[in-house]
Biotite code that builds the C-alpha atoms (Angstrom):
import biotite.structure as struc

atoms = struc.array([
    struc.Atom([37.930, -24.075, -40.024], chain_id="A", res_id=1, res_name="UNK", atom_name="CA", element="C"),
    struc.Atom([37.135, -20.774, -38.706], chain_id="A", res_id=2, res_name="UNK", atom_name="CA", element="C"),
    struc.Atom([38.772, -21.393, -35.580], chain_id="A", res_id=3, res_name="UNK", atom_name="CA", element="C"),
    struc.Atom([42.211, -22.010, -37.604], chain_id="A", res_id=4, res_name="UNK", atom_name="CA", element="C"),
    struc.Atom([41.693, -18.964, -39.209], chain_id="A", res_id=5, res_name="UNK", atom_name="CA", element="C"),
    struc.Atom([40.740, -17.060, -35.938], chain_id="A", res_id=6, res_name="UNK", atom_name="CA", element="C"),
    struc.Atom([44.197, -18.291, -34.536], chain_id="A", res_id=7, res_name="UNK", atom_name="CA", element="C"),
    struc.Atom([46.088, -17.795, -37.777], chain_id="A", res_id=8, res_name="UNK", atom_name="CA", element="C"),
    struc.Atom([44.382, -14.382, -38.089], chain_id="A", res_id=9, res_name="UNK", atom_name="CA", element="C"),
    struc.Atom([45.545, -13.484, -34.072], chain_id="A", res_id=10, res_name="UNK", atom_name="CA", element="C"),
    struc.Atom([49.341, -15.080, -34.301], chain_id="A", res_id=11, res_name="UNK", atom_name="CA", element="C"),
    struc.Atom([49.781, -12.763, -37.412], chain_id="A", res_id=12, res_name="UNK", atom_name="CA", element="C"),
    struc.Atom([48.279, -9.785, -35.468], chain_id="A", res_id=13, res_name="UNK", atom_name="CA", element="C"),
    struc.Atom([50.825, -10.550, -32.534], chain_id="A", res_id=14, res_name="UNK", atom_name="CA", element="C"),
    struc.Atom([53.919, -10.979, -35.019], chain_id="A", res_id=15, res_name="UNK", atom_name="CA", element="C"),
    struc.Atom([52.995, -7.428, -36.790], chain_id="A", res_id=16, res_name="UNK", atom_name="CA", element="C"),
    struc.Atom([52.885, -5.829, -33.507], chain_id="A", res_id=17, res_name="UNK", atom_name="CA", element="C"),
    struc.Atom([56.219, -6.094, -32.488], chain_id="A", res_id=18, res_name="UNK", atom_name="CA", element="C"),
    struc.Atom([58.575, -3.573, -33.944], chain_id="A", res_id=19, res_name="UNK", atom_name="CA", element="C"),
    struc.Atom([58.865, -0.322, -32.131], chain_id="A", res_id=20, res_name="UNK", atom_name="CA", element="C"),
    struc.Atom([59.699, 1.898, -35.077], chain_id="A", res_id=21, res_name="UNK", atom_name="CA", element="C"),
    struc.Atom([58.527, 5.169, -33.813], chain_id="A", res_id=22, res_name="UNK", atom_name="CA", element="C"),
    struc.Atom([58.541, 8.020, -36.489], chain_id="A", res_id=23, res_name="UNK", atom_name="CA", element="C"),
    struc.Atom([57.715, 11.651, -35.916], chain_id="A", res_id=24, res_name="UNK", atom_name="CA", element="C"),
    struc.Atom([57.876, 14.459, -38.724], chain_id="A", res_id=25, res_name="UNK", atom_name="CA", element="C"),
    struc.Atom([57.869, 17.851, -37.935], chain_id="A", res_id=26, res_name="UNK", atom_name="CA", element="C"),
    struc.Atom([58.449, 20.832, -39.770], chain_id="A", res_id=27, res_name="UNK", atom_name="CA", element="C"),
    struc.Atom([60.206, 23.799, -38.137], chain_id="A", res_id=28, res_name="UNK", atom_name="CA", element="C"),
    struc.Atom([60.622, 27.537, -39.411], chain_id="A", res_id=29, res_name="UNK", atom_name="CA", element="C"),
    struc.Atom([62.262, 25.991, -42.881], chain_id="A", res_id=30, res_name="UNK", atom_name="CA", element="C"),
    struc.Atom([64.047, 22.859, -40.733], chain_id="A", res_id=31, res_name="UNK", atom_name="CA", element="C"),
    struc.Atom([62.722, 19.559, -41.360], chain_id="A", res_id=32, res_name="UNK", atom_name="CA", element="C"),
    struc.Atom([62.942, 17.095, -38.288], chain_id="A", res_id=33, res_name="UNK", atom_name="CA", element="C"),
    struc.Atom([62.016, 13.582, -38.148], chain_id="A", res_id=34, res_name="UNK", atom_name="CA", element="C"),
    struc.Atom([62.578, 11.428, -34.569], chain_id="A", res_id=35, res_name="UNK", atom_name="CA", element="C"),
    struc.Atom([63.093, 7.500, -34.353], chain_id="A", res_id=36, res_name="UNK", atom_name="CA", element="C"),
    struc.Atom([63.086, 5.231, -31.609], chain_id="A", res_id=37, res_name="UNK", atom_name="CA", element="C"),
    struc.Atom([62.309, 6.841, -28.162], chain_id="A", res_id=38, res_name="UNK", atom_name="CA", element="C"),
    struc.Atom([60.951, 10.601, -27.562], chain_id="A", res_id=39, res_name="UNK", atom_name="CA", element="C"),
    struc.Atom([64.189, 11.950, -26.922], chain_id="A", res_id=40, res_name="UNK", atom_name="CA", element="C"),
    struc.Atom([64.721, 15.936, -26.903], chain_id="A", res_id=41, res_name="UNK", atom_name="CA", element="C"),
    struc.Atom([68.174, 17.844, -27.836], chain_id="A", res_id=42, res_name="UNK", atom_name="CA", element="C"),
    struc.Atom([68.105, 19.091, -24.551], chain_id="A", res_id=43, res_name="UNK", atom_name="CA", element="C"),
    struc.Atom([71.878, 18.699, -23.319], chain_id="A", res_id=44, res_name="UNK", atom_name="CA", element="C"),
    struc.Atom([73.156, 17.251, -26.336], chain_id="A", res_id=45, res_name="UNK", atom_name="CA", element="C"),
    struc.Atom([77.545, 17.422, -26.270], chain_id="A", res_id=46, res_name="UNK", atom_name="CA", element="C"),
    struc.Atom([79.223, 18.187, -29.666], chain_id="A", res_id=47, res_name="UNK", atom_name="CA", element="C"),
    struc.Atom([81.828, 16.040, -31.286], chain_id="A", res_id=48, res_name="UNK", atom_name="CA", element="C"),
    struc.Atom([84.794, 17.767, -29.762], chain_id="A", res_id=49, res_name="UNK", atom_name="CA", element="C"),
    struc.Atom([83.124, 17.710, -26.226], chain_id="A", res_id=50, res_name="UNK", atom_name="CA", element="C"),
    struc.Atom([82.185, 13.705, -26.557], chain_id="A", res_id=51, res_name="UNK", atom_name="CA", element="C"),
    struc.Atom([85.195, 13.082, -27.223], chain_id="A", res_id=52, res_name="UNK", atom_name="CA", element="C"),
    struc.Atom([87.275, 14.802, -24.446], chain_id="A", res_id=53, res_name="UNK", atom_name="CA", element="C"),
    struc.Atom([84.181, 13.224, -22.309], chain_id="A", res_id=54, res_name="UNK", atom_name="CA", element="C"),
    struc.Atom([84.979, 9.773, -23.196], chain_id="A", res_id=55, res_name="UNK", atom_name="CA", element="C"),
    struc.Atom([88.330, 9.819, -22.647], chain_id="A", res_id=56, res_name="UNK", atom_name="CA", element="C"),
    struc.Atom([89.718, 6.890, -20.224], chain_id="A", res_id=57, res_name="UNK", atom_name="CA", element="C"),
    struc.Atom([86.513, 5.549, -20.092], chain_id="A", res_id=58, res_name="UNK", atom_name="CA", element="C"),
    struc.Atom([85.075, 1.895, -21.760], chain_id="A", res_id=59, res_name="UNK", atom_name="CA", element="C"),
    struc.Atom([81.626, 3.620, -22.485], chain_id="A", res_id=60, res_name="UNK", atom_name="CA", element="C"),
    struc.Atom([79.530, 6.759, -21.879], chain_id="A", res_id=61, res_name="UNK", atom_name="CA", element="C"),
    struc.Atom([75.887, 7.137, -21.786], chain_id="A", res_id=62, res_name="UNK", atom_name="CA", element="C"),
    struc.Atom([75.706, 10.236, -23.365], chain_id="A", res_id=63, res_name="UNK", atom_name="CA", element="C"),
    struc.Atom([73.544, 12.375, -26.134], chain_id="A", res_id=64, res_name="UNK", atom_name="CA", element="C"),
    struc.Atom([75.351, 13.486, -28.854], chain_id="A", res_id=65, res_name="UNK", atom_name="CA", element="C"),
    struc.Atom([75.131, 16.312, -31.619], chain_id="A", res_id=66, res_name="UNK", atom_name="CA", element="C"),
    struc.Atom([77.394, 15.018, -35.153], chain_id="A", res_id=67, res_name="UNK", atom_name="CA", element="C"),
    struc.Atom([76.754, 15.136, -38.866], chain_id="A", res_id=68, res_name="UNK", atom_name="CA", element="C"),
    struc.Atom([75.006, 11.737, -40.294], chain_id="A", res_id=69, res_name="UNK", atom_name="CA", element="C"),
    struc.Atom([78.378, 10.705, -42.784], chain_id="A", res_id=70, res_name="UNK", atom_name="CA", element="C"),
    struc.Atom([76.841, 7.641, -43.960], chain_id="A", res_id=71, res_name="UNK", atom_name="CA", element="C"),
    struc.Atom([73.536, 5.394, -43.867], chain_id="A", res_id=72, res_name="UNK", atom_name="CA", element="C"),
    struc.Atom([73.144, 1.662, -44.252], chain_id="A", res_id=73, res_name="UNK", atom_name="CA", element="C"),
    struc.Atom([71.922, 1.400, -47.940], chain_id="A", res_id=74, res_name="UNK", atom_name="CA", element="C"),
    struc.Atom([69.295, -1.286, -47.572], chain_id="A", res_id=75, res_name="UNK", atom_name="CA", element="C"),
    struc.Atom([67.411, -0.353, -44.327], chain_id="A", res_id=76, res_name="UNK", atom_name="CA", element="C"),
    struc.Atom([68.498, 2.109, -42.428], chain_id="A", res_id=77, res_name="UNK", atom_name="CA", element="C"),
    struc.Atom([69.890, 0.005, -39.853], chain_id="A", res_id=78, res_name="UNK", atom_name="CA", element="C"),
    struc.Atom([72.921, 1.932, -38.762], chain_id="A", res_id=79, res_name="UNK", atom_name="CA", element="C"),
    struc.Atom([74.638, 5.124, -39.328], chain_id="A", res_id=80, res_name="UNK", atom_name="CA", element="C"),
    struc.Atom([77.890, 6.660, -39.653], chain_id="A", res_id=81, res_name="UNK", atom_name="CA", element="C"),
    struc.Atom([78.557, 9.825, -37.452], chain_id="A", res_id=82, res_name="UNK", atom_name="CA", element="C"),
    struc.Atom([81.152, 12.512, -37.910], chain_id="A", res_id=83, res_name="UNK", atom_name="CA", element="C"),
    struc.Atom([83.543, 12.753, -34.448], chain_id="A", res_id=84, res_name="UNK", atom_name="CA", element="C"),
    struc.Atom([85.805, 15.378, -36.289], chain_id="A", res_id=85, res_name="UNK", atom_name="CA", element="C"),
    struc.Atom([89.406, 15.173, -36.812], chain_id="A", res_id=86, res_name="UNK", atom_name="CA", element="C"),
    struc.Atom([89.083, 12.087, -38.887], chain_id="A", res_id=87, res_name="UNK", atom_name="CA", element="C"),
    struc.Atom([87.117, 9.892, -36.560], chain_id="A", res_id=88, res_name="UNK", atom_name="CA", element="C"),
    struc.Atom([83.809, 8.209, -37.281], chain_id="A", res_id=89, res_name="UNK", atom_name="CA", element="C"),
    struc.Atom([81.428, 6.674, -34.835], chain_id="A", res_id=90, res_name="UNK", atom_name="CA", element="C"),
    struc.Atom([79.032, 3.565, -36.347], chain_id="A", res_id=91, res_name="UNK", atom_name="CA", element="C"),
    struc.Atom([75.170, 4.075, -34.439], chain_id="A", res_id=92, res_name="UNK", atom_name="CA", element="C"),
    struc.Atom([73.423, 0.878, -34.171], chain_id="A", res_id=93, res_name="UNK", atom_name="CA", element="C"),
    struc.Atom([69.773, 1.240, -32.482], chain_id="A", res_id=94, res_name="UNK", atom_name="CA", element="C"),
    struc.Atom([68.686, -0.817, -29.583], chain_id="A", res_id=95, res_name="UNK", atom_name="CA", element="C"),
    struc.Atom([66.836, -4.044, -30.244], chain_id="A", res_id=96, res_name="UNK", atom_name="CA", element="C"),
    struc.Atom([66.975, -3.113, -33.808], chain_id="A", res_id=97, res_name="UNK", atom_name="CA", element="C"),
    struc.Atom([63.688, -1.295, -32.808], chain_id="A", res_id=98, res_name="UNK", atom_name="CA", element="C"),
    struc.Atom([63.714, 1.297, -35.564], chain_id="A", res_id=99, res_name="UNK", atom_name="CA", element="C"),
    struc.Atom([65.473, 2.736, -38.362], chain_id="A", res_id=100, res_name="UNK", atom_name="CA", element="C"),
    struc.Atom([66.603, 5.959, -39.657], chain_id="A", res_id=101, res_name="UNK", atom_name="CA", element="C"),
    struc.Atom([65.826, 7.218, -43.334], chain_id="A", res_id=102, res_name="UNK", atom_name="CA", element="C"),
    struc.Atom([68.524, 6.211, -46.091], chain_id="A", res_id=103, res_name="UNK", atom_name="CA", element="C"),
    struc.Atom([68.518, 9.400, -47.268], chain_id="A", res_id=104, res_name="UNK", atom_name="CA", element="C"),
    struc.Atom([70.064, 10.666, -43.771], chain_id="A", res_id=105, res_name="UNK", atom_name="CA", element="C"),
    struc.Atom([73.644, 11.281, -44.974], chain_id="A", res_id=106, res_name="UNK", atom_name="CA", element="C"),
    struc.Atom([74.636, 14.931, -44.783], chain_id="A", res_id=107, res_name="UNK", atom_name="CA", element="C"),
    struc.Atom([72.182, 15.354, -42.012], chain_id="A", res_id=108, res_name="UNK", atom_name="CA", element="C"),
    struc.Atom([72.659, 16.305, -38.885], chain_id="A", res_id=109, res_name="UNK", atom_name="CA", element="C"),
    struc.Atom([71.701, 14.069, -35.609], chain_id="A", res_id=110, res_name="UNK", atom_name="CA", element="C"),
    struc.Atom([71.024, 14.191, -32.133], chain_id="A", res_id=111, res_name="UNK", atom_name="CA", element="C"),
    struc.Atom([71.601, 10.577, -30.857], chain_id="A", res_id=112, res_name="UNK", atom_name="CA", element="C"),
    struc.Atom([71.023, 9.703, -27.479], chain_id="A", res_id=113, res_name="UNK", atom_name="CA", element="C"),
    struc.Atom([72.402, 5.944, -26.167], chain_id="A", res_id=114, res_name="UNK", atom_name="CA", element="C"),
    struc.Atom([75.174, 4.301, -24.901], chain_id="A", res_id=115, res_name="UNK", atom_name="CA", element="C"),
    struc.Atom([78.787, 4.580, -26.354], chain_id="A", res_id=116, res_name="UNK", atom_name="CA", element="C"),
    struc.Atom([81.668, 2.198, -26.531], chain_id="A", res_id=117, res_name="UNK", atom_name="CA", element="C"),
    struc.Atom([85.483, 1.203, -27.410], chain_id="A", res_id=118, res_name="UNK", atom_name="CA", element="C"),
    struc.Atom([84.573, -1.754, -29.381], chain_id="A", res_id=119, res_name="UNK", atom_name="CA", element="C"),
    struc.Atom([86.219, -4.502, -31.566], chain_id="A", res_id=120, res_name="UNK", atom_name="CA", element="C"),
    struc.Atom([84.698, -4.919, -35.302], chain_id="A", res_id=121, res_name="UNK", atom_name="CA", element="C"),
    struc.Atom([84.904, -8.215, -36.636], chain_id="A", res_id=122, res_name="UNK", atom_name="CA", element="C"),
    struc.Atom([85.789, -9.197, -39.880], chain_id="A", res_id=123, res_name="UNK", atom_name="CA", element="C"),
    struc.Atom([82.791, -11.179, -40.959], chain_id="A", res_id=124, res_name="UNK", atom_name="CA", element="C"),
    struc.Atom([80.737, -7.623, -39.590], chain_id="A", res_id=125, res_name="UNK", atom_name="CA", element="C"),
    struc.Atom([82.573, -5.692, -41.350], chain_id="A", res_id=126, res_name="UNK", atom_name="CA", element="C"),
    struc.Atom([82.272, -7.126, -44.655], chain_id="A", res_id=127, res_name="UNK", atom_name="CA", element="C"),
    struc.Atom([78.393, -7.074, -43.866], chain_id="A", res_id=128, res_name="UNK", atom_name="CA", element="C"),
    struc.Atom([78.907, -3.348, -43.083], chain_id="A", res_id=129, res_name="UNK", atom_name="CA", element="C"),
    struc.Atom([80.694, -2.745, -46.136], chain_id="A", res_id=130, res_name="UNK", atom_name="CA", element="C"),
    struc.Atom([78.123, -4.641, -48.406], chain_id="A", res_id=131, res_name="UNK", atom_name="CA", element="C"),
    struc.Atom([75.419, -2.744, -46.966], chain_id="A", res_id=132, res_name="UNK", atom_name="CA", element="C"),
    struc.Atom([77.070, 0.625, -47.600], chain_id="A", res_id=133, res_name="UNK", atom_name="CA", element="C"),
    struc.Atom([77.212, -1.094, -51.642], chain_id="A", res_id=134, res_name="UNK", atom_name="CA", element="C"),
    struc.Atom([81.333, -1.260, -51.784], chain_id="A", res_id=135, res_name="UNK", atom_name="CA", element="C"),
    struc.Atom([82.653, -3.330, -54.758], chain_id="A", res_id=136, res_name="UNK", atom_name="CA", element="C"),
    struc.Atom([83.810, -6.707, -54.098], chain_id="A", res_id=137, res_name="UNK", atom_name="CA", element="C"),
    struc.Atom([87.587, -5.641, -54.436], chain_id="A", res_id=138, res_name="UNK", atom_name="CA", element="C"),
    struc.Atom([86.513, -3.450, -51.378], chain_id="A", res_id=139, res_name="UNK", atom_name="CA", element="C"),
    struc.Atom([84.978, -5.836, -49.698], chain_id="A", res_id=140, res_name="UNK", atom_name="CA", element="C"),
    struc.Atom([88.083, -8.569, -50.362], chain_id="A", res_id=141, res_name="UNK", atom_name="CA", element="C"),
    struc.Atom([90.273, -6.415, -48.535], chain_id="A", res_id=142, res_name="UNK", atom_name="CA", element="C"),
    struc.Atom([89.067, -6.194, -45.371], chain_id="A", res_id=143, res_name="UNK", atom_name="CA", element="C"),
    struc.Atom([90.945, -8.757, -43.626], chain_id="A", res_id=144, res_name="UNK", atom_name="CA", element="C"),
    struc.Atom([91.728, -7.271, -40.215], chain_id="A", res_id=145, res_name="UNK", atom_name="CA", element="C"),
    struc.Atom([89.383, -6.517, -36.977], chain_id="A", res_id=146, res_name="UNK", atom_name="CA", element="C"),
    struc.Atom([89.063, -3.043, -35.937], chain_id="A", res_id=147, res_name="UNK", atom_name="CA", element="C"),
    struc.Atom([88.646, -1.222, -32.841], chain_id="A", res_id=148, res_name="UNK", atom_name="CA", element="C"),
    struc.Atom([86.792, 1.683, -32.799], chain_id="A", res_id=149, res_name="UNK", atom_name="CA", element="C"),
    struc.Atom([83.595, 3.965, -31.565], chain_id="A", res_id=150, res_name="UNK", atom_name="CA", element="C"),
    struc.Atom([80.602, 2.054, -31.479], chain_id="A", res_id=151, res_name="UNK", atom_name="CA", element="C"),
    struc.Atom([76.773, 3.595, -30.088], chain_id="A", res_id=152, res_name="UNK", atom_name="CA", element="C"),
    struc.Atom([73.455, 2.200, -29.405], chain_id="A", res_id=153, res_name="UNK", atom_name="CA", element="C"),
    struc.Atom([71.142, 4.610, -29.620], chain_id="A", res_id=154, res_name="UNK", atom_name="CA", element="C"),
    struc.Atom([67.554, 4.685, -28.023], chain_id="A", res_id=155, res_name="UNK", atom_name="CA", element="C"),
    struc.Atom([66.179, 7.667, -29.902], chain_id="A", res_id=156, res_name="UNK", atom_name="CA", element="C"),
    struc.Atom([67.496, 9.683, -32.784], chain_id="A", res_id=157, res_name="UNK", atom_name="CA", element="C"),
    struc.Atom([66.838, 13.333, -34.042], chain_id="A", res_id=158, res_name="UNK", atom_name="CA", element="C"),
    struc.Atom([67.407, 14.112, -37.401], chain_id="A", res_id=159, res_name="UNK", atom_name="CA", element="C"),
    struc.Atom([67.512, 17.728, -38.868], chain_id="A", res_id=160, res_name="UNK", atom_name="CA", element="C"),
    struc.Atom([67.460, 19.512, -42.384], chain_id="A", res_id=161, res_name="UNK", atom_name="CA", element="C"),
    struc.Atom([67.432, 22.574, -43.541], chain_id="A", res_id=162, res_name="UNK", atom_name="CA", element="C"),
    struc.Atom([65.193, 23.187, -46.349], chain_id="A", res_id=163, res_name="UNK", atom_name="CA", element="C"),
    struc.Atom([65.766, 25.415, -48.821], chain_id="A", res_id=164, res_name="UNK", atom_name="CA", element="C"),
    struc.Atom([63.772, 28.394, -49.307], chain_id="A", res_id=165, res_name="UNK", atom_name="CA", element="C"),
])
């Protein structure tokens, strides 16, 4: 019996241990920062406008990136929406589904660093997205079409807020 629960006790152990959700809060001169994923730095971080006109003719970029957090998946954290400007948004994923980012993210601004790509949306995927981000049914009805847009996997993310003083 106490061999079972030795090996019961060690396969739980083994299953815990493998996430990689890495989580660092720091607190900055009035900016609060917290970093997922990897230990990346903003060191040579492009802007929306400079991404863009960096991606151009290409099929992907690896690249870090400086946007606004637009939206947050409402149940985990799992992805993010960033701002691209001029009306384009860019959905971050994270690699391996290693980590998360807070749901409270939106409005935030992030340093992502990762891989981006043209990519095809699903329909079935997006309906998931749009469930996640809590649309109403009637929403979620009327997605019927694939889309093609900007999609990133990101190995490390910074997040950044100003607090008030």
């Amino acid at each position: 019996m106490k061999r079972i629960l030795f090996i019961v006790g060690i396969a739980f152990l083994v299953s815990c241990g493998n996430t990689k959700q890495s989580t660092e809060k720091v607190e900055e001169e009035n900016i609060e920062i917290t970093k997922h994923g990897d230990a990346i730095t903003e060191d040579g971080a492009v802007s929306s406008a400079n991404f863009l006109t960096q991606f151009e003719g290409k099929d992907s970029l690896n690249v870090k990136l400086t946007a606004s957090i637009t939206e947050v998946c409402s149940k985990k954290g799992c992805w993010m929406k960033l701002d691209l400007e001029n009306g384009k948004s860019m959905r971050v994923t994270f690699k391996d589904y290693g980590f998360f980012v807070p749901l409270n993210a939106a409005g935030k601004l992030a340093v992502v660093e990762g891989i981006a790509k043209i990519d095809t949306t699903d329909v079935a995927t997006l309906k998931h997205y749009a469930e996640d981000a809590n649309a109403t049914q009637e929403e979620i009805d009327a997605i019927t079409e694939p889309e093609i847009n900007y999609s990133f996997e990101a190995v490390g993310v910074i997040i950044k807020e100003e607090n008030a003083i």
